[in-house]
Each structure stands twice: as C-alpha cells, then as structure tokens.
N, C-alpha and C positions, 0 to 999 in steps of 0.2 A: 504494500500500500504506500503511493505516494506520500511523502511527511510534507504538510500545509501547515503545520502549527511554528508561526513568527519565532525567533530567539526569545526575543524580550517577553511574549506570553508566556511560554513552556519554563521560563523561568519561575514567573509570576506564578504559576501554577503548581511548580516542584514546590514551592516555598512556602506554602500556603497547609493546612491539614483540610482534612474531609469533614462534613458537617454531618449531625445525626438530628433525629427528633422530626422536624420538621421534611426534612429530606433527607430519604432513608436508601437511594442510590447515589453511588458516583459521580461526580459530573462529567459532562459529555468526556472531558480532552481525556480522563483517567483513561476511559476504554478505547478501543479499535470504533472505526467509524463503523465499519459491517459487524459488530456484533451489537452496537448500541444502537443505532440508525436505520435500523432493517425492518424494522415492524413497529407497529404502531405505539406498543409498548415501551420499545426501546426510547422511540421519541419522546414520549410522554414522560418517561424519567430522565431524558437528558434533558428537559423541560423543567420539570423539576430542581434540578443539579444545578440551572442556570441562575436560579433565585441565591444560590446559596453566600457566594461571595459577599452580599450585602449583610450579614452579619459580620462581617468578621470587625476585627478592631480596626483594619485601616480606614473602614468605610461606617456604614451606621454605629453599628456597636462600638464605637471608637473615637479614632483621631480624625477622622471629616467632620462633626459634629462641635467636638472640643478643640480642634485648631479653629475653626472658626468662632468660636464663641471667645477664645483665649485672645485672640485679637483684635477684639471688641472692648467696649466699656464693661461690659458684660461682666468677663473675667477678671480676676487677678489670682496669683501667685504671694499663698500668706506668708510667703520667706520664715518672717520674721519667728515665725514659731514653727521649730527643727522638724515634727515630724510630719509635715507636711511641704516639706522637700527634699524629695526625692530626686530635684533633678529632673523629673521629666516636665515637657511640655514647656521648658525656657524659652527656644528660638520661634514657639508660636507665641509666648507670650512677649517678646523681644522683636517679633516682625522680621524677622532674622533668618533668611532660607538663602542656602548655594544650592547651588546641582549635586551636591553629594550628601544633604540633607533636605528633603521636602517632600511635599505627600507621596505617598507609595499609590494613589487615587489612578497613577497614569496606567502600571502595570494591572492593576486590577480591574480598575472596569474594563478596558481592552481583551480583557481575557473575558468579562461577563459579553463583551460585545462579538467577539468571535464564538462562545457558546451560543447565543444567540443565534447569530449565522450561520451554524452548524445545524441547528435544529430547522432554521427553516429553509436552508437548501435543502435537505432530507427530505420534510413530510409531505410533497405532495408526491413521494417516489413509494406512500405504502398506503396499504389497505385501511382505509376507516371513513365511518362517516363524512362529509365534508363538513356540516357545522360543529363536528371534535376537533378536525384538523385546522378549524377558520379560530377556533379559538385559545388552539393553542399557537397561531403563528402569531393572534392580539397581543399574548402573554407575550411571547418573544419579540414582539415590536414595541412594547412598552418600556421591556427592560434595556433592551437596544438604545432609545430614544432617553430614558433615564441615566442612566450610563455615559451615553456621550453630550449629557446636556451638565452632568456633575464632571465631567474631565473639562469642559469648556469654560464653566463656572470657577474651575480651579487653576486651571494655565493659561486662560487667554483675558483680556480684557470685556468689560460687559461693555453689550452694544450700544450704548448711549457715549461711548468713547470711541465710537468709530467703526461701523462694521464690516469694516474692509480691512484693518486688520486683521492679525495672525489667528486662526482658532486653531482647531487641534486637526489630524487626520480625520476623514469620515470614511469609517471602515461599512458596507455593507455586505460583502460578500465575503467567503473563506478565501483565505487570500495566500499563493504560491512563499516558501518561504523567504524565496528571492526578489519579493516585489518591496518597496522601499516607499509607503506613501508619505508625500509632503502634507504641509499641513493646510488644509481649506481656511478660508475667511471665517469670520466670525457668521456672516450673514447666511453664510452660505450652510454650517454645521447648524443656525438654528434652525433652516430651510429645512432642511433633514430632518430634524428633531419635531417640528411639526408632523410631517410629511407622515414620520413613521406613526405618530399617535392619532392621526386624525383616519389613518389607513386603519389601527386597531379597533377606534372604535367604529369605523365603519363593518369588521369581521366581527365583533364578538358578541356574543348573545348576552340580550341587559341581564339576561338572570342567573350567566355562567360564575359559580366560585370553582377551583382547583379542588377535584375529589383527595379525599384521602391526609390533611394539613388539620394540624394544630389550632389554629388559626383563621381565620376567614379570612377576616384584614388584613393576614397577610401575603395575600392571592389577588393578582392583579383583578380586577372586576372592570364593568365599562366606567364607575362613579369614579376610581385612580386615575382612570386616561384622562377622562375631562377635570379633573381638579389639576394632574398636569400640566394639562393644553392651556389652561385657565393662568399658573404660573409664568409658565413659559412665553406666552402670548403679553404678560407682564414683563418678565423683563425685555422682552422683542418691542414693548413700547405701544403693540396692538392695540388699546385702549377697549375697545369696543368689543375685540374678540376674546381678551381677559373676564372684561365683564360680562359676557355670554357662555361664555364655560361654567365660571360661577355661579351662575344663575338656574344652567341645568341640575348642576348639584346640590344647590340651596333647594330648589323648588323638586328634585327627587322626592324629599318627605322619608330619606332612606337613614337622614341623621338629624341629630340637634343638641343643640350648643348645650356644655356641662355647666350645673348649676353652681353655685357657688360654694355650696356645701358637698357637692362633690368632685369639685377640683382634684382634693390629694390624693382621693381614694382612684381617681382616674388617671393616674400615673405608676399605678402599682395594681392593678387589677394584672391576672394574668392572659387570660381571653375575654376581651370586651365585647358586650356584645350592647345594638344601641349605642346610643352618644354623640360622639364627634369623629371618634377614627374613620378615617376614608383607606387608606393604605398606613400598614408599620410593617416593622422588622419585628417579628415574633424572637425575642429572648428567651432561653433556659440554659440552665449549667449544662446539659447536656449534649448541645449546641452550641459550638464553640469553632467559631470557623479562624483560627489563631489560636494564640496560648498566652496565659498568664492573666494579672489584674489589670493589665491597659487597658482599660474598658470603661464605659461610660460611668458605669458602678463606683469601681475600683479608683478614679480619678478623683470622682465630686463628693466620694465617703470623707467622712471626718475621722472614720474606721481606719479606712484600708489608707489608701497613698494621700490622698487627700491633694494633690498637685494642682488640681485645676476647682478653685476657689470662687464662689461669685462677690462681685466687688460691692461697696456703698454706696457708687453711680446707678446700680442698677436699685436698689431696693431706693433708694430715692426716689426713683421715677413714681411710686406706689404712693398715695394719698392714704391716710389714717384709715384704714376700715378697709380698704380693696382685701378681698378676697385672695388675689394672686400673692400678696406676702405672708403666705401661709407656705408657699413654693420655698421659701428663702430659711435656710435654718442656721441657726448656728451651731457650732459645733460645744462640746456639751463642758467646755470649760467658759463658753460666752466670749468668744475670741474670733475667731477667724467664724466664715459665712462661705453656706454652701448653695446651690441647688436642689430640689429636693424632687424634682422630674426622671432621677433615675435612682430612687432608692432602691431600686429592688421588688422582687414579688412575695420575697420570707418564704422562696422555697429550699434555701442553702447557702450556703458559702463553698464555692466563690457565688453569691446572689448575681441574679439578670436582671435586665429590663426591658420591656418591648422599646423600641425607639419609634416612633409616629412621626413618620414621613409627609403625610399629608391630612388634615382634620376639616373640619368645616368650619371653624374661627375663622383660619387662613381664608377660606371663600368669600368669606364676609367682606374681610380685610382687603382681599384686592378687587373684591366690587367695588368697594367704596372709593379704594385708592384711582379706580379706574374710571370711576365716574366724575371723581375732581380733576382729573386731566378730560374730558370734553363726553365721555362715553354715554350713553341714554339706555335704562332700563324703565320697562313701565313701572309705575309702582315703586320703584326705588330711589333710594336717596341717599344722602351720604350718613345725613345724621340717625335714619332709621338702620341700615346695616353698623352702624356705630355702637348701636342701643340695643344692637340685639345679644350683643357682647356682654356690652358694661353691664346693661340688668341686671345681668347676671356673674357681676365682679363686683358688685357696690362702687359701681364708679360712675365717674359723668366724664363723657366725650365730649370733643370739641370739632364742630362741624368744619373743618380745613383740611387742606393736606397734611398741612404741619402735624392735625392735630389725628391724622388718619396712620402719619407714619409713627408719632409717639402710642398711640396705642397697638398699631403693629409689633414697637418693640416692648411694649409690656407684656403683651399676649401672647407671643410667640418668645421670648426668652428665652436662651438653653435649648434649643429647638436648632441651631443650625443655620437661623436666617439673616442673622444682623446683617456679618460681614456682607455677606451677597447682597442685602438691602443696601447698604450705603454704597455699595459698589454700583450696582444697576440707574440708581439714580444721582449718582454722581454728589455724593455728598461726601464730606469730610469726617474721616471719626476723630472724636474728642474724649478722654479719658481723664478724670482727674484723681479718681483711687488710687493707687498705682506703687507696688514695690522694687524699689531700686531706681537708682539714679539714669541707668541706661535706657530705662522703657520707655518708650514714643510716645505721646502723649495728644500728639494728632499726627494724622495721614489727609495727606492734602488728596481732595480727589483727583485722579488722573496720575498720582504716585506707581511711579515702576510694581512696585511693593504690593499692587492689588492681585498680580499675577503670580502664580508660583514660578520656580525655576522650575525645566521639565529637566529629570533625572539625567545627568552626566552619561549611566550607560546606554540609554536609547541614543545616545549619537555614534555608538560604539558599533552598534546592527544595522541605524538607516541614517549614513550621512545627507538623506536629502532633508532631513529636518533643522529648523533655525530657532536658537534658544530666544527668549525673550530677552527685550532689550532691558539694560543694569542688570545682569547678571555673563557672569565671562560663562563659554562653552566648555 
C-alpha cells in the first residue's frame, strides 16, 4: 500500500496515545486503509477515531483553551505563592512564542484534518444506506472545517487585518507524501471553512446524534454546524449571516440559557442533558488523549498545579450580586483566584471536565454583536438578546457594542474566546493584574504577537511554507 501519510502528521500521531470511553476504536492513521476503510463499519469507526484528538491536552482538554485565556486579562500566574509555580504556562502568560516553543495546535488538527479526509474519500467506495453515509461525511466536514478554522485562529492573523494575508495550508484531500502545500490567504481558508459546514449541514439529518457515545453533545448534530457557521460568519465580519445562524439555533427550542442558580452545577455535570451545550469535548479519566495533569483541571486547581490562575481584572468586571462570580474561587488559604469552569465531575483523581465548545449564550452574544454592526432580525434586538442573559446573571446590560462585547467577556470567560475576541475585532488587550515585571500589559492590535510562530520542524518537511512575520525561520 502506497504511504500518503505527510512526515509532520505520522509524527503528530506516533506522539500522541489512543483514547478510550468515548471512542472505543483506533483512529483511522493507526490501521491499514483496507482493513479500516473497506466497509461500512470500518468507516464509521475511523469516524469515530476522528473526534478523538480534541480531547487531548494540546487542544480542548488543554493548552488551546488556557494559552489563550493566559494571554488575556483573564489570566495571571500567582508566582508569588510557590506552589503554584510550577513553571508551566510562562511564555503564554509572557506572550513569549519562537518556532521551537508554540502550540502543538498545527501538528494536531492536521492530523484530525487528514483523518477527516481519509474517511471521506472512502465512504462513498462501501455498502450503506446513503442518509448513514451523508451523515457521516456532515461529521467529517465539520471537524474538517473546525480544525482548520482553530489552526487559522492560531497562526494566521484575523480577517479584519487583512484577508489577503498569510493563513494556513487548506488540506482537503489525502494528500501524496511528496506534495508540499503553501499556505492559502486568510480569505481564502475561511472560504473553505464555510464551504465545508454549510455543505454539512446541507447532508445531515436535523435529528442525526452518533450511535453508541457517552455523550450527545459531544457528537456533531446539525445545531454544532450552524452555531459554527454563526461564529465563523462573525469573525469573517458577515454581519447578517452571523446573525442568521444564531437565530436558527436560538429559535431551534433545542436549548436554553442556564439559570443562575445553576450556573456551577452546569460546569461539573457529567452528561448534560437540556440547557445550553450545543457541542463539548466529553471528559473522563479514562479518556485521556495525552498524559499527565496538563489539563484544564490540573492547571486552574488550587489542588493540583494550580499555574494558570484567574486575575482581579477579571472578577472586576462582575457587579455585586452577578451570579457569574460564583465561577471565580479562591483558593482555600484566600490568596490566589481561580476559575471554577473546570473543576471536575468528582469522578476521581486525576478529575475531568467536559470543555463546551459551543453553548447558546454565545448565540445570543453574536446576534446581538451582529446586529450592532448593521444586521436585521425580526423581533430582535440588541438589548432583548442582552437580557436574555443577564436575567439570568443578576445583571443589567448595556444596549452598545461596547456594552455587547463587555458582557461577551463576562459570559464566556475561561471559555477560550477573549484572545480571539480582541483579535477578530481588532482591539487592544489591557491587563493591569499582572505578576512580574516582564509581562505585557497591552498588545497593540495589529501586534506580530496575535499570530503564533508555526513550528520550526514543519519547515524541515515542506520548504514551500513562510513563517510569520517577527518571528526568524
């Protein structure tokens, strides 16, 4: 059998462990294409297999999550008190990345995006229904389409900086392991990223979940694609097509915003059912797609490593009474402050937590956002999708932008979205919590720094790639 599998994947992949629980085969690259790829079965677990890398620590369960929150106001690093430094997570909390330290996000999703690829050059090549097979090519164009929209988000700059700049490679087929792609425009990888999720949910049946999963939420469904399309279409600036995704999802009737009294318990449930989750990452110890406490747990515990700390910028933000500073704890000498969105589900140690990808706050939020840049829903408004929130935070919005993007970052906090928020709309971050003398304390928008450095050894496999500029090759 011809070998198709890139260097830099088959790397990505030796380096990585196997995941159980939730996905109880292989993933595709483990096996031979003809013994995994042949029948319908096969596919439907390399299907499977594709989801699995989004637990691991580099990606949800991890350091995508917590580098980006660590570089925000969000974050700080409680130095000052020893056993919560460990060391890790400086040069995210320092803004501080070379090519030979920065996300591992490039090798991995690359590797979910050629899974991906793999499964759906295969299934129209076996026996099975066509609405099994239409839905599972939805799954594998979602995580396709998620995957290279979290590598874009992470090494390239957001399109309101110019979408003719550099993005990342757009991989859609299996690809020879001699081919060397350059990297597409930004405009051109979000182009794709639509392409693929608007193509899903035109395949997938509204009432398809993934048989046989832990989880619901955490199986692509059509309500994932269009909260997606909904973000996506946000940071592409689409105004009107942000708030029409949103709006299918709002008006689904498939979820609803958590009360205030059960906020906490809605971050440690282990399978949610009802609520807000639209898509998450289903956590358990036994599911571990990596090793050790790097993990969202082990990070923000005041327990365990405790590295990645929440700052007094952020519980500021919070008015006397908000419900959301319930989220924010201290740790149990009244010293350093944490996050309380990944404590755990109290089914062990080392403890999990699901990571929620997409909710329906966020829907809310970028209607509103999107209808204060020019967009028109019937019946909607900015101060009514504001209020369907706060109601339920004990808090009072304020009908603006300004006042659309300050409750974005209260409501989504620890959640993965700052950085990308200020980044997409071209705003500056400001920090005044802050330990040690070297830590940046604003980033000017348009700063090199928004971008990551992409890894020193992918230039090692395909010289026709160009690192980002302020940073050497």
């Amino acid at each position: 059998m011809k070998k198709i599998i890139p260097i830099f994947l088959a790397i990505a992949f030796l380096s990585i462990t196997g995941c159980k629980g939730f996905l109880t085969e292989e993933p595709v690259l483990a096996q031979s294409d003809v013994l995994t790829l042949s029948t319908f079965k096969g596919v439907n677990n390399a299907a499977a297999g594709a989801y699995a890398p989004l637990s691991s620590t580099t990606w949800y369960c991890g350091a995508f999550i917590l580098s980006n929150e660590m570089r925000t106001m969000n974050g700080r690093r409680w130095i000052e008190f020893e056993e919560y430094n460990s060391g890790r997570y400086t040069d995210d909390y320092a803004i501080h990345f070379t090519p030979n330290s920065t996300s591992g996000m490039w090798s991995l999703g690359y590797y979910v995006i050629l899974a991906a690829n793999q499964v759906l050059r295969a299934i129209d090549n076996v026996e099975a229904d066509e609405a099994d097979k239409d839905n599972i090519k939805a799954e594998m164009l979602f995580l396709r389409a998620l995957a290279h929209f979290d590598i874009v988000r992470t090494f390239a700059h957001a399109p309101i900086q110019g979408g003719d700049k550099l993005g990342i490679p757009i991989i859609t087929t299996v690809q020879a392991i001699d081919e060397k792609p350059a990297r597409n425009t930004v405009d051109e990888v979000y182009t794709q990223i639509i392409e693929d999720l608007e193509d899903a949910e035109e395949l997938i049946d509204p009432d398809y979940v993934r048989a046989g999963v832990n989880d619901a939420k955490a199986s692509v469904s059509i309500y994932a694609i269009q909260a997606l399309l909904s973000r996506v279409y946000l940071y592409n600036q689409n105004w009107q097509k942000a708030a029409d995704y949103a709006t299918k999802v709002i008006n689904s009737g498939k979820f609803s915003i958590w009360k205030a009294d059960e906020l906490e318990d809605a971050y440690t449930t282990d399978v949610p059912t009802g609520g807000e989750v639209i898509f998450e990452v289903f956590g358990h110890t036994s599911q571990s797609y990596g090793t050790g406490l790097e993990n969202t747990w082990g990070m923000t515990s005041f327990n365990q490593y405790g590295d990645c700390g929440a700052s007094r910028d952020l519980q500021n933000l919070y008015a006397a009474g908000d419900a959301r500073l319930a989220l924010l704890s201290p740790d149990d000498k009244g010293n350093a402050l944490f996050t309380m969105k990944y404590a755990g589900k109290g089914l062990g140690t080392i403890d999990a937590s699901n990571t929620i990808v997409l909710r329906l706050s966020e829907m809310y939020l970028n209607r509103a956002e999107a209808l204060a840049k020019g967009a028109t829903i019937a019946g909607a408004t900015i101060m009514s999708d504001l209020k369907a929130i706060t109601d339920n935070r004990n808090a009072t919005p304020t009908a603006t932008l300004g006042g659309v993007y300050e409750e974005r970052a209260k409501e989504l906090a620890w959640e993965g979205h700052l950085w990308f928020d200020l980044a997409r709309t071209g705003r500056k971050m400001t920090r005044t919590d802050v330990s040690g003398t070297t830590i940046p304390t604003t980033l000017e928008a348009g700063d090199y720094r928004w971008a990551m450095p992409i890894p020193d050894r992918e230039f090692t496999v395909n010289p026709n790639l160009v690192q980002n500029d302020g940073y050497s090759k």
